[in-house]
C-alpha positions as CSV (number, residue, x, y, z in Angstrom):
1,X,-12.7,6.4,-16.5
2,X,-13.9,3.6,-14.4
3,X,-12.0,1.7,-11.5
4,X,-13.0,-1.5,-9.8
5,X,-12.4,-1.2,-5.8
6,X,-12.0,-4.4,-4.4
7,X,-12.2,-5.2,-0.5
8,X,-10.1,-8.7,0.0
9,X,-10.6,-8.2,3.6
10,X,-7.7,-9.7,6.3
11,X,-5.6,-11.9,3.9
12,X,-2.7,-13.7,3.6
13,X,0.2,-11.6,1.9
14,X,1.2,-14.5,-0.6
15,X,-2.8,-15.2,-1.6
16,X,-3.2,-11.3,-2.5
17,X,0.1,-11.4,-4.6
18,X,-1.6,-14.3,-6.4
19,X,-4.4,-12.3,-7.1
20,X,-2.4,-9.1,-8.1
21,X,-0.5,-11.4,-10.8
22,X,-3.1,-12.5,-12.3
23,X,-5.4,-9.3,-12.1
24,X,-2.2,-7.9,-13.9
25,X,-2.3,-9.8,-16.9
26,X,-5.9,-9.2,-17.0
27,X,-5.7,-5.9,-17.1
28,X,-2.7,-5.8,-19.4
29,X,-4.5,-8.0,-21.7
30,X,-7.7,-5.7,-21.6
31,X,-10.1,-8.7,-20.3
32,X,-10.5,-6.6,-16.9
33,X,-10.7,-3.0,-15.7
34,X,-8.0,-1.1,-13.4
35,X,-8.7,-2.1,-9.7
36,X,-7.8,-0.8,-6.7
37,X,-7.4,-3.7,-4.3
38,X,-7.8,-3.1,-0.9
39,X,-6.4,-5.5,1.8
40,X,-5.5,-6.1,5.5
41,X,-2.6,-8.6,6.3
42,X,-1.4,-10.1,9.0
43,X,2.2,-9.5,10.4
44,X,4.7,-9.7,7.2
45,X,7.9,-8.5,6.2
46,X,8.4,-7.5,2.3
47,X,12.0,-7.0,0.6
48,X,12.1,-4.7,-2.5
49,X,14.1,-5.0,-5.7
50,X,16.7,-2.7,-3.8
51,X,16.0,-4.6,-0.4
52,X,19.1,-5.4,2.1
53,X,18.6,-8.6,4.3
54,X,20.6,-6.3,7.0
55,X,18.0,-4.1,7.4
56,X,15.7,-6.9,9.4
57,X,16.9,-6.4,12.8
58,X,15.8,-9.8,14.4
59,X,16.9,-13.4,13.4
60,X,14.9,-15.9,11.2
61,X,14.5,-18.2,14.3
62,X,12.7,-14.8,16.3
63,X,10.2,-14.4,13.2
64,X,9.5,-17.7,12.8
65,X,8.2,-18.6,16.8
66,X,6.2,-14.8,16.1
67,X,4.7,-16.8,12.9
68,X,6.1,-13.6,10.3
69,X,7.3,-14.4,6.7
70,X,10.1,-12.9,4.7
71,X,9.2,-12.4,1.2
72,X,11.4,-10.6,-1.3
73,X,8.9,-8.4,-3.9
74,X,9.4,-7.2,-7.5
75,X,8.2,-3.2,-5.8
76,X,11.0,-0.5,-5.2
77,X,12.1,0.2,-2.4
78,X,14.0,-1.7,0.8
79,X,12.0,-3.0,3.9
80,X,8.8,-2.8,4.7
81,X,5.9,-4.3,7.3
82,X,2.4,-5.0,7.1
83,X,0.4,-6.1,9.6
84,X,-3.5,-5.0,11.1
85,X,-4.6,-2.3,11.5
86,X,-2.8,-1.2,8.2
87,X,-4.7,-0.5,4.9
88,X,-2.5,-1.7,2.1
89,X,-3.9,-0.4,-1.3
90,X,-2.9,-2.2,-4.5
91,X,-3.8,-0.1,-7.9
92,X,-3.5,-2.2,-10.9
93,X,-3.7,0.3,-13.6
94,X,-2.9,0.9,-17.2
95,X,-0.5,4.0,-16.9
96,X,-1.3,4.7,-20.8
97,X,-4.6,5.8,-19.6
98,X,-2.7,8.7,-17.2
99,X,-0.2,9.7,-19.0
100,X,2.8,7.3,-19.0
101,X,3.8,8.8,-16.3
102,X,5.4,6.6,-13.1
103,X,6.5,9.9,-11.4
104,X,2.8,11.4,-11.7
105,X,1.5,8.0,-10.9
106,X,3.3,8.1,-7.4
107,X,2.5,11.9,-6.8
108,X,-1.1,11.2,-7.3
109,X,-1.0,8.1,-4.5
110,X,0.8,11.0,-2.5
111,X,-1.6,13.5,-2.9
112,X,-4.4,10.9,-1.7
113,X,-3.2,10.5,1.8
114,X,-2.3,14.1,2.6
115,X,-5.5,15.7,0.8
116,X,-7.5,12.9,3.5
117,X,-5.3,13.8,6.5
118,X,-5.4,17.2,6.1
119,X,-9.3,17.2,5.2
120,X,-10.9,14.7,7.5
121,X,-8.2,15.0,10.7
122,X,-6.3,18.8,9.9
123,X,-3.1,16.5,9.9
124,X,-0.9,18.4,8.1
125,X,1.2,16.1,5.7
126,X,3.9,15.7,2.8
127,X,5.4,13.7,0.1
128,X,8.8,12.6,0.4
129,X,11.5,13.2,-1.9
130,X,13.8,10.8,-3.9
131,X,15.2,9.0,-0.7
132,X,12.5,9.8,1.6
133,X,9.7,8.4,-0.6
134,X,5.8,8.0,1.0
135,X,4.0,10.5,2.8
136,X,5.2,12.0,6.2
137,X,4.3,14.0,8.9
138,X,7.2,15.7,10.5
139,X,9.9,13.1,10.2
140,X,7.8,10.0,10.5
141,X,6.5,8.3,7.8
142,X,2.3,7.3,7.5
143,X,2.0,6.0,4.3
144,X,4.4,4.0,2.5
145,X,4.9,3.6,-1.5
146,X,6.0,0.9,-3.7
147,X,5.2,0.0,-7.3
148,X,6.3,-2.3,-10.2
149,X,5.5,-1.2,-13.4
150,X,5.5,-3.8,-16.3
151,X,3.7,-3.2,-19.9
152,X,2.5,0.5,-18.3
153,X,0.7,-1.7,-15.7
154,X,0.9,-0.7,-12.1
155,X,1.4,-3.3,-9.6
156,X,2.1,-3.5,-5.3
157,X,1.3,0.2,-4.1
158,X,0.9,1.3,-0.5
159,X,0.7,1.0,2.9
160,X,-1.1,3.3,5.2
161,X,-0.8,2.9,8.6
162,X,-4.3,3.6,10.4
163,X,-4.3,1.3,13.8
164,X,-0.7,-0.5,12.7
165,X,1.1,-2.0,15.8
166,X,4.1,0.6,15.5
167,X,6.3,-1.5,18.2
168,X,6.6,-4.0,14.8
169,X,8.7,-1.5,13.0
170,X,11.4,-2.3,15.4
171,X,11.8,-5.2,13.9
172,X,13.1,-3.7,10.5
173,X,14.7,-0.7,9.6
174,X,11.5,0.6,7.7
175,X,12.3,2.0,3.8
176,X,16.1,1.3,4.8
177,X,15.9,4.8,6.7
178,X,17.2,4.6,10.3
179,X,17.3,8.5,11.1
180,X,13.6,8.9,10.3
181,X,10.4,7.2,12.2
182,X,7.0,5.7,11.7
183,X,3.5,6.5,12.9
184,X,-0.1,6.3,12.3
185,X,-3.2,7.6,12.1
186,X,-4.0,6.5,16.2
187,X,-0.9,7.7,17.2
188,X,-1.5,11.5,15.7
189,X,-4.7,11.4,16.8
190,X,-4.9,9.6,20.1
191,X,-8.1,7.9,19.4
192,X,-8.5,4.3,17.5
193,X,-9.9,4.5,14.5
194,X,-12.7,3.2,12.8
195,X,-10.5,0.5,10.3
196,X,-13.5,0.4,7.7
197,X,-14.4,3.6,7.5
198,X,-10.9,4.6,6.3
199,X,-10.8,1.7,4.1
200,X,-14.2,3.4,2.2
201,X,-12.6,6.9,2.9
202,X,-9.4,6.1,1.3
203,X,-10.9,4.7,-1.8
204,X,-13.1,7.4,-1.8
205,X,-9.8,9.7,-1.5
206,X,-8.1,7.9,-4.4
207,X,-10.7,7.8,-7.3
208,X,-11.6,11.7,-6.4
209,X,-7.7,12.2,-6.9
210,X,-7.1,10.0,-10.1
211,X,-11.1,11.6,-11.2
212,X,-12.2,8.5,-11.9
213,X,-15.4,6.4,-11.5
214,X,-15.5,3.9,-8.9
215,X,-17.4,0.6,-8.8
216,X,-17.4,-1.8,-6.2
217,X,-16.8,-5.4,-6.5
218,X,-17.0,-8.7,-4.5
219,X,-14.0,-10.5,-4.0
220,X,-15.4,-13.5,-5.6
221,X,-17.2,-11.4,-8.5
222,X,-13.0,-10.1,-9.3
223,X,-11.8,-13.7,-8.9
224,X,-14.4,-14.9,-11.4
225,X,-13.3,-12.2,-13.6
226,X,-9.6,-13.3,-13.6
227,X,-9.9,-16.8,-13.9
């Protein structure tokens, strides 16, 4: 199996959902291969389908003079921020091609992120469980996870927080979990990180989990593909 990996660079939350839509239906319709987009965005609050408003701790007036959207997703999952220093990963994948298996799907993205910690930085990490979905260290959460699955075909994905301005998560409760915290790769380590490196690393990461082949593609080459 073959993957495209996509680097869209810093980009505007809205302007990579575009391109995730219609990547879907490419890939749904067979015209394009599975991708892994990778993407940096600027500061952005996402609602899942199981999302409560309540859970954004400062008023609409506050984000807007701090220039932060709202927007509610099709993903699982409550609250969540994005912002730099994060790498959000977006996998649109056939899931007949592994298995049919959401569960399996989400293990795998697990597995990713706590096979790199633990082999690159000795961080020892773990998945979640039902409630405490993502991968944690201790009791604060690294990398966050939240897919839409429609036709088999994955959609939205994860979050993992590298150089992430943590002070942010104050403004949300993050996943809709206030007895648990948040951290990041700087944080663990004490030492800012080299942001593109882990973007390669982490796509390295995934295609050695999901054993498959990766190819890398311009954004432009991708949109050309999907227009």
């Amino acid at each position: 199996m073959r993957i495209n990996i996509v680097n869209l660079g810093r980009m505007d939350y809205m302007e990579a959902l575009e391109i995730q839509e219609r990547l879907h239906g490419a890939v749904q319709h067979g015209r394009v291969e599975d991708t892994l987009l990778l993407v940096e965005h600027p500061p952005v609050i996402t609602v899942g389908r199981n999302g409560k408003q309540e859970n954004i701790l400062i008023s609409s007036e506050e984000l807007h003079s701090l220039g932060v959207r709202v927007y509610n997703v099709s993903r699982g999952g409550d609250v969540t921020y994005h912002g730099p220093g994060q790498i959000v990963g977006y996998p649109i994948m056939d899931l007949k091609n592994y298995g049919r298996s959401i569960k399996g799907f989400v293990e795998r993205i697990e597995k990713v992120f706590i096979s790199l910690l633990d082999k690159e930085y000795g961080i020892s990490a773990e998945a979640g469980d039902d409630r405490y979905t993502g991968v944690w260290v201790g009791n604060e959460k690294i990398t966050a996870i939240g897919i839409a699955v429609k036709r088999w075909v994955t959609m939205h994905g994860f979050a993992f927080n590298v150089n992430t301005q943590l002070e942010h998560f104050k403004w949300i409760v993050p996943c809709g979990l206030s007895d648990r915290g948040v951290t990041s790769l700087e944080k663990l380590t004490g030492i800012r990180q080299d942001y593109d490196k882990l973007v390669d690393m982490t796509a390295q990461y995934f295609c050695k989990v999901f054993d498959i082949t990766p190819e890398k593609v311009e954004k432009e080459e991708i949109l050309i593909r999907i227009s």
